[in-house]
N, C-alpha and C positions, 0 to 999 in steps of 0.2 A: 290871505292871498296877497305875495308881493306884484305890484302895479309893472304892466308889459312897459312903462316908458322908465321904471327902474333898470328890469332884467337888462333892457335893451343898453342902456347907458353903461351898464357893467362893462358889456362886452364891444364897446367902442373902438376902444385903443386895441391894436393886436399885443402889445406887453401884458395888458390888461389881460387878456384874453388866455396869451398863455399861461398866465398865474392859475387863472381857476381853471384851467385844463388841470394842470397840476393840480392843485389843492383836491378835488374834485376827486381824483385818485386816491386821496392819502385820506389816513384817518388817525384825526387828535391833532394836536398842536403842531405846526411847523415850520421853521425857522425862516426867518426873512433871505439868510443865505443860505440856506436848500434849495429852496424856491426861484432865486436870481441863478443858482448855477444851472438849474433845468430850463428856464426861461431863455439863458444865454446860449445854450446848445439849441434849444428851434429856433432862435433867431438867428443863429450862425448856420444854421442847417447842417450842423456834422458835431462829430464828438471830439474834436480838436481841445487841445486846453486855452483858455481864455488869457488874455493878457489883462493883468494886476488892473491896467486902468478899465477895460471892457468892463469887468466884473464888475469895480467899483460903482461905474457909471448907472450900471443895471442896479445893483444894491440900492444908492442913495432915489433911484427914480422908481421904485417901486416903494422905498421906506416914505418916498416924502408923496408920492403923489399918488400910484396906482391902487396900494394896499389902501391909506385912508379913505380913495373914494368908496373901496370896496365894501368899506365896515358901514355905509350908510343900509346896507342891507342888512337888516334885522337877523338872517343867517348866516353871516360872516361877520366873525370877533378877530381886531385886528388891536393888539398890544403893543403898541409902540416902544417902550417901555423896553419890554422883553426880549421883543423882536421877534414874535409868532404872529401868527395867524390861525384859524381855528374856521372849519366850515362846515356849521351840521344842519339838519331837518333842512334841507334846502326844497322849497316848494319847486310843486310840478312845474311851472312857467321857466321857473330859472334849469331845472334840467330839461324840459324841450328843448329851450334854444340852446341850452349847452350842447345837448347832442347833435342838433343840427348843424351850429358850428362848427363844430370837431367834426365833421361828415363833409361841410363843404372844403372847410380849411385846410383839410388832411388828403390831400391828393397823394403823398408819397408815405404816409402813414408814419411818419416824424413825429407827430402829436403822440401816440400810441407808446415810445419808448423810454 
């Protein structure tokens, strides 16, 4: 059983939050820039192309801050290294509030695409 004041820290930051929206979706290993270019379209709110610096800015602040807090969770393997991420057997606690989040946070249903 991962601890409600872990789950709850994951999902702090809304950068944060969109990552494991994403991750959450996918299955098996995935790239640090997969994951910034999905991140940067719901933080832009549209499918517009991102400018070289946006992107980078989202890259380096997910490789140096968001991703590492995430790997403190026993179900999240974050490879620095590599530059994946990997999210399995995630306990029930951490998918509650994931779904509730993606429920409150998804008014226009941009989470979802």
């Amino acid at each position: 059983m991962v601890s409600l004041d872990t789950v709850f820290d994951l999902f702090s930051k809304e950068r944060r939050r969109y990552a494991l929206y994403y991750l959450d979706q996918q299955e098996g290993r995935v790239s640090i820039e997969e994951v910034a270019e999905r991140v940067a379209k719901w933080e832009a709110d549209c499918e517009d192309d991102l400018t070289p610096e946006e992107y980078d800015r989202i890259v380096l602040s997910l490789h140096h801050t968001h991703l590492p807090k995430t790997a403190s969770a026993e179900f999240i393997e974050y490879d620095a290294e590599k530059g994946e991420v990997n999210v399995h057997g995630t306990p029930a606690e951490f998918e509650a509030v994931l779904t509730v989040a993606k429920v409150l946070e998804n008014e226009d249903e941009a989470i979802d695409a």
